[in-house]
N, C-alpha and C positions, 0 to 999 in steps of 0.2 A: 546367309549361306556360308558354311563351313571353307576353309583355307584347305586348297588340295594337300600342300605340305604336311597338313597338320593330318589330315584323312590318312597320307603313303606314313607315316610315323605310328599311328595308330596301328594300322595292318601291322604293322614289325612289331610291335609292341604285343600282340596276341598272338607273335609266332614265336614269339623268345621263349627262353627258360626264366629268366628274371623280368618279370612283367612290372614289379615297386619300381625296378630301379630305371627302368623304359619312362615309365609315368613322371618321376622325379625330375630324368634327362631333358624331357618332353616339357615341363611346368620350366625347366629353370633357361629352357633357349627356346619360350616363348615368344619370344619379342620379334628372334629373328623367321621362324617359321609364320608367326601368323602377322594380320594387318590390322590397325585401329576399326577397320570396316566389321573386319570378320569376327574377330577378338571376342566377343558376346556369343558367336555360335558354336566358336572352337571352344570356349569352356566347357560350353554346358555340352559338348561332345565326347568333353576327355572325361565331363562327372558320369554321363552315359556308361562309358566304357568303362568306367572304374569299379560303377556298381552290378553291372551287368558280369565283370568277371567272376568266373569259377574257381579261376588260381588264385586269386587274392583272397588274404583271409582279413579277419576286420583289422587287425593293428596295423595291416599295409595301408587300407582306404584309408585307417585314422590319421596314416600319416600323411597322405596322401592331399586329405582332403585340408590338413593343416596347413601344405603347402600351397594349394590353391587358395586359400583366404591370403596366406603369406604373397599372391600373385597381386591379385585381387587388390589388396591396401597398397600397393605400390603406384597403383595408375590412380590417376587422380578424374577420374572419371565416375561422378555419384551415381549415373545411369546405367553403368554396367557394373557396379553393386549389387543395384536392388534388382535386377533383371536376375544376374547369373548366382545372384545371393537366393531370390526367391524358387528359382530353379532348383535348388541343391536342396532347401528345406520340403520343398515338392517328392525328393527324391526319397530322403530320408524318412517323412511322415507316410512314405507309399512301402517303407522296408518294414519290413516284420522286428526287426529287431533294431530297429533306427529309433526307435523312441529311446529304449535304453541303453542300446551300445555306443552310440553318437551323441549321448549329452551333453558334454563339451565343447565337442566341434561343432554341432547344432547352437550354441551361446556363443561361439566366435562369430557364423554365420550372421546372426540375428542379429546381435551389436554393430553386424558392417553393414546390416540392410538399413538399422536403424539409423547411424549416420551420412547414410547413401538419402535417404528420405529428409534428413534436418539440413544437410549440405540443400538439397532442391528448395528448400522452407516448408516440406508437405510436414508440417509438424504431428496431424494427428496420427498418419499412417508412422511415422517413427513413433510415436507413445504406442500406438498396438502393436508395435514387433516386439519393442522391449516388453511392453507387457505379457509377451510370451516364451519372456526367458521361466524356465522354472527354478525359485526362490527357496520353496519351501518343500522338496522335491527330498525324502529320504536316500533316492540315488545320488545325488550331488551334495556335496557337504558345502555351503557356502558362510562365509563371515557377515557377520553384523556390515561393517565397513562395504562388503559388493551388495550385499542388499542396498544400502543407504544409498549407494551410486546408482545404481539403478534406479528406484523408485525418486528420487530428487532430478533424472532428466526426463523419468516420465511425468512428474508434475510439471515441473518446466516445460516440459512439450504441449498438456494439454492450456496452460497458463498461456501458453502462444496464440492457440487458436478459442483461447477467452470460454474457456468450460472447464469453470470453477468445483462443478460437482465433480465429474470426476479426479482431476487435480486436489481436491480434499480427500478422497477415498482414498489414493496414497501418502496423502499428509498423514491421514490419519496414521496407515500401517508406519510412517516413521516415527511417529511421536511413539512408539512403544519401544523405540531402538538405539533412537539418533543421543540418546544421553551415555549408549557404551560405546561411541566414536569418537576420534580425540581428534583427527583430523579435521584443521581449520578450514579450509575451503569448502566442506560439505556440513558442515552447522551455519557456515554462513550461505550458504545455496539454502538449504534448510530456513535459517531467518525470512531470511528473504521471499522465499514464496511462503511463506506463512502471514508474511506482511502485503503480500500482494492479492493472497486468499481473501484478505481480512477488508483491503481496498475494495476487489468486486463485490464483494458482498455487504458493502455500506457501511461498515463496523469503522470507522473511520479513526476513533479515539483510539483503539487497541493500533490499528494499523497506525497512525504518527506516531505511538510508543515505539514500535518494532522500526519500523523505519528512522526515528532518531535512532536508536541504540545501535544501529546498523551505520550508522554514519560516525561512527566514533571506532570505528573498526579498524588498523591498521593493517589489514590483509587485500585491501581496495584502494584504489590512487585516491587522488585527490579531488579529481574531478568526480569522480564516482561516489565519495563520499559527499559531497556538495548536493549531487541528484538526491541522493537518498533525505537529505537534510529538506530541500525542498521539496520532496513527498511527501515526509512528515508536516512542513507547515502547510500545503494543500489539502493532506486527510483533517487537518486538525479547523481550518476553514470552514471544513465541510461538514464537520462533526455539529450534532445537533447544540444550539446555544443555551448556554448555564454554566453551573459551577464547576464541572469535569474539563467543557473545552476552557473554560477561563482557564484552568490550572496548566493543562496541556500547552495554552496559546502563552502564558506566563513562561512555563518551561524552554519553550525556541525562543521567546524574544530574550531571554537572557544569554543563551548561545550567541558567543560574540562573532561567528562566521554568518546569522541571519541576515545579518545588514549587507553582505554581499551578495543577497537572493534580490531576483525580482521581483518576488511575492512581500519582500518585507512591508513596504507600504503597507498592505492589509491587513497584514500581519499585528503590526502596529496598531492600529484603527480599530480590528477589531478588540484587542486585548483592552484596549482604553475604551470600548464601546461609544466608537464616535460614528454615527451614519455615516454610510455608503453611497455614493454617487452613483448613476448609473454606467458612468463610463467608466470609470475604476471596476466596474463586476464585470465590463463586456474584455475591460483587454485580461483583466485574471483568469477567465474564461478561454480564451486563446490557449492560454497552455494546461488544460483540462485532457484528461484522456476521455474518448468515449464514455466507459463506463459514469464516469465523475459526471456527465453530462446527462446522463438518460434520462426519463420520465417516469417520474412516479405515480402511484395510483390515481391521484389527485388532481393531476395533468400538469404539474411544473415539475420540473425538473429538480433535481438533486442540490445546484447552486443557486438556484430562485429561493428553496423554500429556506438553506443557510441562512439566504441574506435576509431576508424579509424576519425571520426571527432572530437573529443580529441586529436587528434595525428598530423590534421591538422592543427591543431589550436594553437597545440606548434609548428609546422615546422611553422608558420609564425612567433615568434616570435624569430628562428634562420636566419631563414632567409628574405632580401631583395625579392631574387624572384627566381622560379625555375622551370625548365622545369616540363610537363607533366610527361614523361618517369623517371625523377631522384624523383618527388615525388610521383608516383604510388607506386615504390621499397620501397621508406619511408614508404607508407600506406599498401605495399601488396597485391594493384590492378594493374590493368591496365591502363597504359596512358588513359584512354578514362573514364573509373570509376571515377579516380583521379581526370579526369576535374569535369564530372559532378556532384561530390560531392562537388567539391568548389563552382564551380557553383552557386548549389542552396542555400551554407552557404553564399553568398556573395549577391545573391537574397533576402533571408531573413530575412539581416540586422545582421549574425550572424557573420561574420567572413567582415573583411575593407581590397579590394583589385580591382584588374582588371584582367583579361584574354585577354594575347594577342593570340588570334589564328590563327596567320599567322606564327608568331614566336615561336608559340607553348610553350608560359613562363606566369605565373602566379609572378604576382607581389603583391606583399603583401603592406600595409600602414601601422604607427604603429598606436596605440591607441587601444580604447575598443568602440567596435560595440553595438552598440544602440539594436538592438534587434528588431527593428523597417524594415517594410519590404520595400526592395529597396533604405534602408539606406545601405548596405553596398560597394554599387560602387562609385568606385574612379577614379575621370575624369583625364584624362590625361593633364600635364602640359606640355608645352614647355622647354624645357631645365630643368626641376626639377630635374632629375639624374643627370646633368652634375651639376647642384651648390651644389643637396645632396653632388655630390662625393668633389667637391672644399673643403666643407666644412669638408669634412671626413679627407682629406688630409690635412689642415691647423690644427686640432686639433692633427694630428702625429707629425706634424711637429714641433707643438710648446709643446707636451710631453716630443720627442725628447729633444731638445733645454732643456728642465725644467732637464730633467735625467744628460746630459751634464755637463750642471752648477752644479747641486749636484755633481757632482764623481769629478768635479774642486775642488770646498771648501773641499770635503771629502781628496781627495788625488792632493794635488798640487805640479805643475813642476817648474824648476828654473827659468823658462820666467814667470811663471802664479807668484810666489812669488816676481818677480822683478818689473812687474805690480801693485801689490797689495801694493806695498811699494810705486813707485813711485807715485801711485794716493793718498795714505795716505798724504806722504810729501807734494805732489801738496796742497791736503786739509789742513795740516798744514799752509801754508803759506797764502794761505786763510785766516783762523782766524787771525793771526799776523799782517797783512795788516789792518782788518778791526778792531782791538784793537788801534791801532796806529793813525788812521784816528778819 
């Protein structure tokens, strides 16, 4: 219910000769006419009255209506924003000529309802108000730079409430723009959700790219760059195992600030491809987001199927070759899983090996897989096992042999001393011979 004060100020205001400057009166000793109760009904009373007059022509409303937002951002009240905010665009989209006389002040409106709605957290209803600011509007001449703002809090807003699809639909419109803006905090809001796009949609290696290089940014504290550093070693975790995360997981573990993550441990482990324990994946797991967490088609989740191909990927470099059944127990599947997760790392150029399926044994190669797809099968040789093994057994043998002779010279016996003398003297008379000659 309307403030009587406010109702007996209005009547005067419609008897006067200057009715702008009543309105103006009125907006600016607001505070003491109306009450925090009423204050939402008296607005949207005085925007009534304002457009309902006959004496006012549009440049008074324009001004008018200016100073009502100027009211408006003063209180710090998000609820009577979007109330007396969504009331005014009501007014305006019901004017015959509110579409294009009002363009302005309809974008002042719209930008207070949208922070009236982010202040509450309702994130998606502030991405659709901004999204109906008009952009690309031959009435309003706008810059490269308010486009960019704009569409960078409407991805953010829809990145909040984790819908990714539309949050790209305006990435997209800024990747056409954001390279003619110089201004540093909106390429880095830009980064940023480009690397957070990249995260919910499992792209993991692009995303710990964007996210390191975001962390070396001097326009964010310290602490903020440290988060971003451990996103990137989290996406790069999660990223599928081969020679891309190898290089990625190479790249953070040489950043000398890793080792102050909690993720470094794995960090570590994984770059040197050393198995995963299960308690090590359940506390990394702890600080996963959602998404990082969800289930795949397959039925395990996003860091199940990391580790398990992380795990595969060191069992090849322990072993030569290994049945289905002795490496499903290594990974925690099933002989039949086991295969088909090699499988397809061996298909994809991820992992350098063969499958015998008759004998039901995976044969590993060494080296590092290309990354390259149907690079990673390995043709069968003729006898290649039997000269690897030759070859395995002549470097024992001749270890052997080298260990042998050292505990000789270390600790010698009265044959091994009576040898050593007799070939001395032999070699003595040698030179004596050849002095003489």
């Amino acid at each position: 219910m309307a403030s009587q004060k406010v109702s007996e100020a209005l009547s005067q205001i419609q008897n006067s000769q200057d009715q702008a400057a009543g309105f103006d009166s009125l907006l600016s000793n607001l505070n003491s006419l109306s009450t925090p109760e009423t204050l939402s009904d008296d607005l949207k009373m005085i925007l009534d009255a304002v457009f309902t007059s006959s004496s006012l022509g549009i440049v008074a409303q324009r001004s008018i209506l200016a100073t009502l937002v100027t009211v408006l951002k003063s209180s710090d009240n998000p609820e009577l924003w979007i109330e007396v905010g969504q009331h005014a665009l009501l007014i305006l989209s019901g004017n015959q000529t509110g579409a294009t006389t009002f363009v302005d002040q309809a974008v002042a409106v719209r930008e207070l309802v949208a922070e009236g709605h982010e202040a509450s957290e309702d994130y998606l209803s502030a991405a659709r108000a901004l999204a109906e600011i008009p952009l690309e509007s031959s009435q309003r001449r706008v810059s490269n730079e308010d486009r960019v703002r704009v569409w960078v809090r409407i991805v953010r807003n829809y990145l909040e409430v984790d819908d990714t699809t539309a949050a790209e639909t305006y990435l997209n419109k800024l990747k056409n723009v954001i390279y003619t803006v110089d201004d540093p905090a909106l390429n880095l809001h830009f980064k940023l959700s480009q690397a957070r796009i990249q995260d919910s949609k499992r792209e993991f290696l692009a995303a710990s790219q964007a996210y390191h290089d975001i962390s070396f940014s001097p326009a964010i504290s310290e602490d903020e760059r440290l988060h971003t550093l451990s996103m990137a070693v989290k996406c790069a975790i999660l990223a599928p195992a081969g020679p891309l995360r190898s290089r990625a997981l190479g790249r953070l573990l040489k950043d000398e600030r890793s080792s102050n993550l909690d993720e470094f441990g794995m960090l570590e482990k994984m770059f040197f491809d050393r198995l995963l324990a299960p308690a090590e994946v359940d506390k990394f797991a702890q600080g996963l987001a959602p998404h990082q967490l969800a289930t795949t088609s397959d039925g395990s989740t996003v860091l199940a199927k990391a580790v398990v191909e992380h795990n595969l990927l060191g069992t090849s470099r322990l072993y030569s070759n290994i049945g289905f059944e002795a490496l499903g127990k290594l990974l925690g599947l099933d002989a039949e899983k086991a295969e088909d997760t090699t499988a397809r790392m061996i298909e994809q150029g991820r992992l350098l090996g063969r499958i015998d399926q008759i004998e039901e044994i995976i044969w590993f190669e060494g080296g590092e897989a290309s990354g390259e797809k149907g690079s990673g099968r390995a043709e069968v040789t003729v006898g290649k096992e039997m000269r690897r093994w030759d070859v395995n057994v002549q470097g024992l043998a001749e270890e052997v042999e080298n260990i042998t002779n050292a505990l000789q010279r270390e600790f010698p016996t009265d044959e091994t001393r009576k040898r050593t003398r007799h070939e001395e003297e032999g070699a003595n008379d040698d030179e004596d011979n050849a002095l003489i000659s």
